[in-house]
PyMOL commands that place a pseudoatom at each C-alpha (Angstrom):
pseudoatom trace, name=CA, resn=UNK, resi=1, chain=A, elem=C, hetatm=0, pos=[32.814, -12.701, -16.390]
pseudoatom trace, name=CA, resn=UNK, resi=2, chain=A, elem=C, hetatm=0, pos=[31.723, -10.858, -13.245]
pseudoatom trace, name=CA, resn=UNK, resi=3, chain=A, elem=C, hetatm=0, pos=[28.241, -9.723, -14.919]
pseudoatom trace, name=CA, resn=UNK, resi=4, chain=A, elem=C, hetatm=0, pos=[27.502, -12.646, -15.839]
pseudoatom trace, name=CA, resn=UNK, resi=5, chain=A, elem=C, hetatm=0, pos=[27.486, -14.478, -12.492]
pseudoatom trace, name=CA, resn=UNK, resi=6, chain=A, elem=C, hetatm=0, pos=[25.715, -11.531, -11.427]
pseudoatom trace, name=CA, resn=UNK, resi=7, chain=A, elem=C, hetatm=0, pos=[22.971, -12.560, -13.433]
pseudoatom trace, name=CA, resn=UNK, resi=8, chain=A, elem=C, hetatm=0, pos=[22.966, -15.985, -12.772]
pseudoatom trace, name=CA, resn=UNK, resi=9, chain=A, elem=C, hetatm=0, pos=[23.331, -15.034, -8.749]
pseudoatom trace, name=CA, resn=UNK, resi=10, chain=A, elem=C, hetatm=0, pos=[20.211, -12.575, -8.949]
pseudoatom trace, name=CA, resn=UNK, resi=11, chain=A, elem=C, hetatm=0, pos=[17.816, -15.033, -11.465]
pseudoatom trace, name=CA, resn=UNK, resi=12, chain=A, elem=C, hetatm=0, pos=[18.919, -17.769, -8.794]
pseudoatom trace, name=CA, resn=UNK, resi=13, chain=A, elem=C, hetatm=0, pos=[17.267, -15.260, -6.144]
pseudoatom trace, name=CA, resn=UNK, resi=14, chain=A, elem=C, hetatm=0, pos=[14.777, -14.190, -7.942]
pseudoatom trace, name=CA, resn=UNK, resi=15, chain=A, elem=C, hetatm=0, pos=[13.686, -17.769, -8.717]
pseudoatom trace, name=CA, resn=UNK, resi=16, chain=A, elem=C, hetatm=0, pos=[13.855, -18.747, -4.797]
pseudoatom trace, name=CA, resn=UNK, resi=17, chain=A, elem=C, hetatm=0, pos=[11.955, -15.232, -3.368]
pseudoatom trace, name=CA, resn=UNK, resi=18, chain=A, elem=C, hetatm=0, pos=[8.822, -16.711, -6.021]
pseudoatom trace, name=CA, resn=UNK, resi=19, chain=A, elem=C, hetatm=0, pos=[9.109, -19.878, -4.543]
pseudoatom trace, name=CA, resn=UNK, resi=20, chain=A, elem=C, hetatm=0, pos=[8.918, -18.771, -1.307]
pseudoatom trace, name=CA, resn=UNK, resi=21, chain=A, elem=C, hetatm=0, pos=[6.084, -16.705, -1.710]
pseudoatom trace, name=CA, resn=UNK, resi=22, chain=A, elem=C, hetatm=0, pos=[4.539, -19.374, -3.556]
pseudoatom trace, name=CA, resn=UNK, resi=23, chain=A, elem=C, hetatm=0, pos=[4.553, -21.509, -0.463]
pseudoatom trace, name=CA, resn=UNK, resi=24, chain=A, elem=C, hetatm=0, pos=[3.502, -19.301, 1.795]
pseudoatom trace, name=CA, resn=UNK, resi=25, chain=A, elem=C, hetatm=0, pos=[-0.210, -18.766, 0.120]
pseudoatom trace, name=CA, resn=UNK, resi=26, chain=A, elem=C, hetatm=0, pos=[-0.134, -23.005, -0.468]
pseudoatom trace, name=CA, resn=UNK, resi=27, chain=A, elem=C, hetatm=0, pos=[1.408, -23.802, 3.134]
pseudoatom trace, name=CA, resn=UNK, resi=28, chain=A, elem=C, hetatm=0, pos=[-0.381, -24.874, 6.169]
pseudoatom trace, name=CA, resn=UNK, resi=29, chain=A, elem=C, hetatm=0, pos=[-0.876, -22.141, 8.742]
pseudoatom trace, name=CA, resn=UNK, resi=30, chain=A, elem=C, hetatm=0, pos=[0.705, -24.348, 11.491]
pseudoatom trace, name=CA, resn=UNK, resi=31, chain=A, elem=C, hetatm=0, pos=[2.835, -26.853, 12.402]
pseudoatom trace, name=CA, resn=UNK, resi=32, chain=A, elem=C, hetatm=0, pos=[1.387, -30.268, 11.644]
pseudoatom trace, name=CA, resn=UNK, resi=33, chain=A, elem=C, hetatm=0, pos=[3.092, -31.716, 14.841]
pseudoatom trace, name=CA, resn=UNK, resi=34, chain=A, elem=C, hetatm=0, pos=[-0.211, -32.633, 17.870]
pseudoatom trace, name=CA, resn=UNK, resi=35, chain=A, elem=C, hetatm=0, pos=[-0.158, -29.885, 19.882]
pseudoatom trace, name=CA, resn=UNK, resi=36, chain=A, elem=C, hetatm=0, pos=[2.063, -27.664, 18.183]
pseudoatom trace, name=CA, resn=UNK, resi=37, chain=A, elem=C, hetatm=0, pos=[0.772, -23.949, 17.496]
pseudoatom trace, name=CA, resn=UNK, resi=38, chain=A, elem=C, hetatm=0, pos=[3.905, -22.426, 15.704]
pseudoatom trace, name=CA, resn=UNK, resi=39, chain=A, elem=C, hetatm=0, pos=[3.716, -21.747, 12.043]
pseudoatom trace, name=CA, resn=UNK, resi=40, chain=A, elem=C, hetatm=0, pos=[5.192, -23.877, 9.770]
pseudoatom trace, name=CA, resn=UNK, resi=41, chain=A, elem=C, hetatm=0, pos=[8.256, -22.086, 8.223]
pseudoatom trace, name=CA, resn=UNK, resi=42, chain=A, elem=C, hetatm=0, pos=[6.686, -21.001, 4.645]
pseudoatom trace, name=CA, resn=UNK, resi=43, chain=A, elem=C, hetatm=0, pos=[3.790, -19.466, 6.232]
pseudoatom trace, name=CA, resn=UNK, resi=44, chain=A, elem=C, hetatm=0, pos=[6.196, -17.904, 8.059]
pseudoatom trace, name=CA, resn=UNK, resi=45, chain=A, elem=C, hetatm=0, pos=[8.658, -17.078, 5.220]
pseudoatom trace, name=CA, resn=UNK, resi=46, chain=A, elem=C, hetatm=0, pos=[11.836, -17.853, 6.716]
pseudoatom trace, name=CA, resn=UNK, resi=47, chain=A, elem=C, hetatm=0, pos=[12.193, -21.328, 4.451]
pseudoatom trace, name=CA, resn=UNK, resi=48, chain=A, elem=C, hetatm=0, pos=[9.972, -24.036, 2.790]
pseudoatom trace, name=CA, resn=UNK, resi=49, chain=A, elem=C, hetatm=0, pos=[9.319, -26.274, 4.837]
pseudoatom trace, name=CA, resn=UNK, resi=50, chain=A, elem=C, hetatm=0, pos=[5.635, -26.350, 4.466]
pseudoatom trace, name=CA, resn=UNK, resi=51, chain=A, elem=C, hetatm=0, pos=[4.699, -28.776, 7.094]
pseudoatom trace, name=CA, resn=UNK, resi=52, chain=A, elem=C, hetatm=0, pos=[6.848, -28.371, 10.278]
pseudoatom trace, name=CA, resn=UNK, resi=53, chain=A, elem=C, hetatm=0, pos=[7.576, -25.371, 12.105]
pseudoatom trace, name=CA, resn=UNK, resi=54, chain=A, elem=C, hetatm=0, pos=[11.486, -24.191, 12.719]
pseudoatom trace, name=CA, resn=UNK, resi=55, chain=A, elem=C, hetatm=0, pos=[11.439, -26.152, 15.340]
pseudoatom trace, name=CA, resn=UNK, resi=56, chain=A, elem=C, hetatm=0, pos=[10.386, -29.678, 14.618]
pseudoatom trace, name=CA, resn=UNK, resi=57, chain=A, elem=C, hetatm=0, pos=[12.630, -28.717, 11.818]
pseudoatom trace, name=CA, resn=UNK, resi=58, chain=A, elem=C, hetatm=0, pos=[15.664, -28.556, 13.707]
pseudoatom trace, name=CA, resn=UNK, resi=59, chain=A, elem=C, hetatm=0, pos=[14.561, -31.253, 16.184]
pseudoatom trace, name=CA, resn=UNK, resi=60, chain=A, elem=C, hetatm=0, pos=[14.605, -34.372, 13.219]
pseudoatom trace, name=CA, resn=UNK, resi=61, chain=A, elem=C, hetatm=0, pos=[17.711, -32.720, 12.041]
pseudoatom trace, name=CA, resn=UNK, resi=62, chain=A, elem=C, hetatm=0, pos=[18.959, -33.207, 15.074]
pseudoatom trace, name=CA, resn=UNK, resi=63, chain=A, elem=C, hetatm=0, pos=[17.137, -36.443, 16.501]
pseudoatom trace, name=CA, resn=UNK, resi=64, chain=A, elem=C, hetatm=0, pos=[16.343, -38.108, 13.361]
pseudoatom trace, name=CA, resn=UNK, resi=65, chain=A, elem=C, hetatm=0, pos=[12.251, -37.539, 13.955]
pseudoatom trace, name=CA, resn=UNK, resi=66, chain=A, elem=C, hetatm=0, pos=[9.871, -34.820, 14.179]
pseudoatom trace, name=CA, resn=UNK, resi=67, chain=A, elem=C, hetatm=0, pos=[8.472, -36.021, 17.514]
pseudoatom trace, name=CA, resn=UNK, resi=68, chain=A, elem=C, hetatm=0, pos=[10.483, -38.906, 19.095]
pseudoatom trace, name=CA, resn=UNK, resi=69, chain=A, elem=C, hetatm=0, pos=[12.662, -37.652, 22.213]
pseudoatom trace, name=CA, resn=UNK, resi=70, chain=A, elem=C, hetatm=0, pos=[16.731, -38.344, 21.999]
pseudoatom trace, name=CA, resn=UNK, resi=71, chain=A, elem=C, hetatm=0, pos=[18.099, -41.931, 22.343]
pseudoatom trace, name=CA, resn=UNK, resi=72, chain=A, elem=C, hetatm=0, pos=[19.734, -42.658, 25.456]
pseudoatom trace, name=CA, resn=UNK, resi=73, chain=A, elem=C, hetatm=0, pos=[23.125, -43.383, 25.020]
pseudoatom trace, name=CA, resn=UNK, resi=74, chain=A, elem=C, hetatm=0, pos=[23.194, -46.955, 27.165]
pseudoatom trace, name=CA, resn=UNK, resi=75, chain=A, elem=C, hetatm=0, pos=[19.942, -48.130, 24.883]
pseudoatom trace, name=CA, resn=UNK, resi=76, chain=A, elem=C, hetatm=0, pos=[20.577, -50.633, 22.712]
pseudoatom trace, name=CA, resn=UNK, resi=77, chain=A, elem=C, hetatm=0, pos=[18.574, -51.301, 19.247]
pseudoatom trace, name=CA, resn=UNK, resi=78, chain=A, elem=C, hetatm=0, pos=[15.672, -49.055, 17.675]
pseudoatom trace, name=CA, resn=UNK, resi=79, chain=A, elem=C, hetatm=0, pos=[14.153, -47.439, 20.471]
pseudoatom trace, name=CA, resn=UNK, resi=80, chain=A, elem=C, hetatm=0, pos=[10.893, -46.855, 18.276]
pseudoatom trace, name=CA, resn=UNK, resi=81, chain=A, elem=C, hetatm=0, pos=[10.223, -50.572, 18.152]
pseudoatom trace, name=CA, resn=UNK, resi=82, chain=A, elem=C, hetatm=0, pos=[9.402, -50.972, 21.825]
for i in range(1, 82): cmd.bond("trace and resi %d" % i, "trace and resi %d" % (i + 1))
show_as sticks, trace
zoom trace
C-alpha cells in the first residue's frame, strides 16, 4: 500500500516540476501590473502564476484586486464604482 502512494506522490511531482518548467519558457518576463518590474512567479519558478508577480499575487488574495488599495473600514458600498 505504501509503494503505491509512493508512486502516485512522485508522478503527482513529476507532473507539476514539467508544468512548471513549462511555464517558465511560455510566461511573461514581468509582472503585467503598470509599473511593476518583478517577475511574474513562473518566470521565476516559485509557482504558476504567469501574469502577476508574488506580490500582486498576495495583494488580490488579500484585497480582492491586483491593484486597488484596501477598503476603508467606515466606506460604505463598492469603492471601485466612484
Amino acid at each position: 500500500m505504501i509503494g503505491i502512494v509512493t508512486t502516485k506522490e512522485s508522478r503527482r511531482k513529476a507532473g507539476l516540476s514539467r508544468r512548471l518548467s513549462a511555464l517558465q519558457d511560455a510566461a511573461l518576463p514581468t509582472c503585467a501590473m503598470p509599473g511593476c518590474r518583478r517577475p511574474t512567479m513562473a518566470a521565476a519558478g516559485v509557482g504558476f502564476a504567469d501574469l502577476h508577480c508574488q506580490y500582486h499575487v498576495q495583494h488580490k488574495a488579500r484585497h480582492g484586486s491586483h491593484w486597488c488599495p484596501p477598503v476603508n473600514r467606515r466606506a460604505k458600498g463598492c469603492h471601485l464604482s466612484r
